[in-house]
C-alpha atoms as one frame of an Amber mdcrd trajectory, in Angstrom:
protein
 -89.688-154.163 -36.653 -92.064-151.022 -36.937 -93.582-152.470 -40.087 -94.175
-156.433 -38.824 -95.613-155.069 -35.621 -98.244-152.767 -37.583 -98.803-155.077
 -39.595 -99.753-157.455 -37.043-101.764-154.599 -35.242-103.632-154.183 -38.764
-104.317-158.272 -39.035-105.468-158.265 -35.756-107.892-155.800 -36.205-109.205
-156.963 -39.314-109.329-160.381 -37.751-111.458-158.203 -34.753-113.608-157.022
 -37.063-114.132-160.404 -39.049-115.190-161.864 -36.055-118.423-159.224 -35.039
-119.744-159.048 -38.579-119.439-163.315 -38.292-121.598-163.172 -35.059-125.441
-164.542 -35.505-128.151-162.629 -34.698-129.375-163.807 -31.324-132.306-161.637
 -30.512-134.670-159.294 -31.779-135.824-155.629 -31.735-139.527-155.553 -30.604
-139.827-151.860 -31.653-138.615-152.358 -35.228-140.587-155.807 -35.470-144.061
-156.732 -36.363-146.198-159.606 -37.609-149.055-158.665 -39.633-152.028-160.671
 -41.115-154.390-159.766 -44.206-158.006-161.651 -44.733-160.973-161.189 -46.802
-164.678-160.211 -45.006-167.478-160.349 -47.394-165.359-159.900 -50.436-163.260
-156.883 -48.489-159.578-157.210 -47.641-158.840-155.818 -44.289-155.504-156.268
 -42.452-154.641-156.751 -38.885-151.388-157.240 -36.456-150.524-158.283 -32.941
-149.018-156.294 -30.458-147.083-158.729 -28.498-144.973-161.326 -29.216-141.445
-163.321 -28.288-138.902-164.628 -30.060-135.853-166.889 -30.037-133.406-166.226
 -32.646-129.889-168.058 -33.732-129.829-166.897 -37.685-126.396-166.038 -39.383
-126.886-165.502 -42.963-123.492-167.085 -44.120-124.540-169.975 -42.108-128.226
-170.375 -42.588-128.929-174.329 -42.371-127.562-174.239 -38.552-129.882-171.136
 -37.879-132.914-171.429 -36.055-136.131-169.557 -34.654-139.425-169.622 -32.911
-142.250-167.034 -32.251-144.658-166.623 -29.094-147.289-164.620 -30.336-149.896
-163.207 -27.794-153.194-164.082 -29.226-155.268-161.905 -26.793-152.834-158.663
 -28.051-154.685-159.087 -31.518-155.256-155.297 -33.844-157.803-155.875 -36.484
-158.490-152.201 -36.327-162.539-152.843 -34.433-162.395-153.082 -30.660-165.754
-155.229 -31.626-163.847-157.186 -34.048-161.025-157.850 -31.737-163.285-158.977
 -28.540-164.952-161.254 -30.990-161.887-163.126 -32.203-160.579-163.690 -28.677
-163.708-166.048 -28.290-164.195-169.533 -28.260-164.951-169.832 -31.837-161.922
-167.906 -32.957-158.802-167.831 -31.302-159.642-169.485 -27.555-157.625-167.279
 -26.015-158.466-168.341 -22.665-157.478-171.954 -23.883-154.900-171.214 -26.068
-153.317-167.900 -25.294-150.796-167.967 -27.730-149.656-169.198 -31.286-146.200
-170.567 -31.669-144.117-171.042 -34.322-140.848-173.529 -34.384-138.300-173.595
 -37.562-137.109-176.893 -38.726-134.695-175.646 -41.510-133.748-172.800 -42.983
-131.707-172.898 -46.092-130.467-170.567 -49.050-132.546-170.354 -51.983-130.228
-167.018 -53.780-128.550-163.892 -51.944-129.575-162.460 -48.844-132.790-165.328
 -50.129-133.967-168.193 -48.082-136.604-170.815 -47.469-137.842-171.737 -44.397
-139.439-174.448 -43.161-141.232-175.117 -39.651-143.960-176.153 -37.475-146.848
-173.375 -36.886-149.117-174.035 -33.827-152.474-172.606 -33.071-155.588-174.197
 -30.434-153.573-177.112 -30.219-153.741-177.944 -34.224-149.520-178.087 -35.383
-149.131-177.817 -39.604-145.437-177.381 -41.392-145.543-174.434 -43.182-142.978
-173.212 -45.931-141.957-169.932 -46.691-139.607-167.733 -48.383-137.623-165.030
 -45.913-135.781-161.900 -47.151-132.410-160.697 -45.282-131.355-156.742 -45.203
-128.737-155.787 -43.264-129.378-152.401 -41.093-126.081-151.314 -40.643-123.236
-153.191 -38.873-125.299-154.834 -36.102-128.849-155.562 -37.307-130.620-157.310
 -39.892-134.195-157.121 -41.495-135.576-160.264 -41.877-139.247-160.288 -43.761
-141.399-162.847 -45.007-144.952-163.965 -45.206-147.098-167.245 -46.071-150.770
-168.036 -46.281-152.548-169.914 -44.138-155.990-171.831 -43.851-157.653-170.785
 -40.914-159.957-173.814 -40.552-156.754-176.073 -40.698-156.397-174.408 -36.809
-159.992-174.047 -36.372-160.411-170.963 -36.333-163.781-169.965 -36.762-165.831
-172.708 -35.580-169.870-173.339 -35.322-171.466-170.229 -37.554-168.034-169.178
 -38.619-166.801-172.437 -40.198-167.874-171.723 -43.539-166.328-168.901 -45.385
-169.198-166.984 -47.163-168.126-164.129 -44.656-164.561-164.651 -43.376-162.544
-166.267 -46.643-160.187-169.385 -45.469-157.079-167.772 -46.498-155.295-165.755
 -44.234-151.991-163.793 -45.735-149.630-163.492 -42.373-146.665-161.634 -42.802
-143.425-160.735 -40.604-141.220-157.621 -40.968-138.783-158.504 -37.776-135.523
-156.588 -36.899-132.322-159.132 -35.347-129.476-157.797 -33.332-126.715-159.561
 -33.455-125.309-161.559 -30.446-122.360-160.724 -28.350
């Protein structure tokens, strides 16, 4: 009787533990997280980041084409590393922040592509111009309860229009702009 009953004590527990490893992530870690973005000026890569940003996340790896995810990034909270830089791109022929305050981004489907590999597809917003956008996304685990999930895509900044009037042509600011995401899940509860 001893034996059945710790036996069932060991099931059950294993079954316990089954379950919490099983459980998606569900949010994010703004401290471990960031979203970065890389551009050429006049032939010179520089990088930048934002400081602020939301997210909605339902991702388990085992069951990636019922996960999804979108992003609320701050516009206004841009880094480019110049406070002159930074209250330039704010303006009306950048970003609009006081039109557009933020960026969003909206996943349609994610789906394997190899181990711990997937591709993502969704809907990337900026002053009011949507495009689909397709990327591939890395998963890490960080112990027993969070997960590294990183990723990156280029973009064409006059497909948003950003950088209108003077800035539309891209002798001075180059059209592609490399964003990248390093973000840290938690699992859910």
């Amino acid at each position: 009787m001893k034996t059945v009953l710790k036996s069932l004590l060991v099931l059950s527990a294993a079954a316990l533990t089954w379950q919490v490893q099983a459980a998606p992530y569900q949010s994010i870690v703004p401290a471990k997280s960031s979203i970065t973005f890389n551009f050429k000026q006049m032939g010179v890569s520089a990088d930048g980041r934002f400081k602020k940003f939301a997210a909605q996340v339902s991702f388990d790896p085992a069951k990636a084409e019922q996960g999804k995810a979108s992003f609320e990034v701050e516009l206004a909270s841009v880094d480019t590393g110049s406070g002159e830089a930074d209250q330039e791109v704010v303006t009306k022929s950048w970003f609009n922040t006081a039109a557009f305050p933020k960026a969003q981004f909206v996943s349609k489907q994610i789906k394997p592509t190899g181990p711990n590999q997937y591709e993502v597809l969704g809907t990337l917003t900026i002053k009011g111009q949507s495009r689909d956008v397709k990327f591939p996304m890395k998963h890490t685990p960080q112990g027993s309860k969070e997960g590294l999930l990183t990723g990156g895509f280029t973009m064409k900044r006059a497909d948003y229009s950003i950088g209108e009037g003077m800035w539309a042509k891209f002798d001075v600011v180059a059209n592609d702009i490399q964003v990248n995401f390093s973000i840290t899940a938690a699992l859910g509860k």
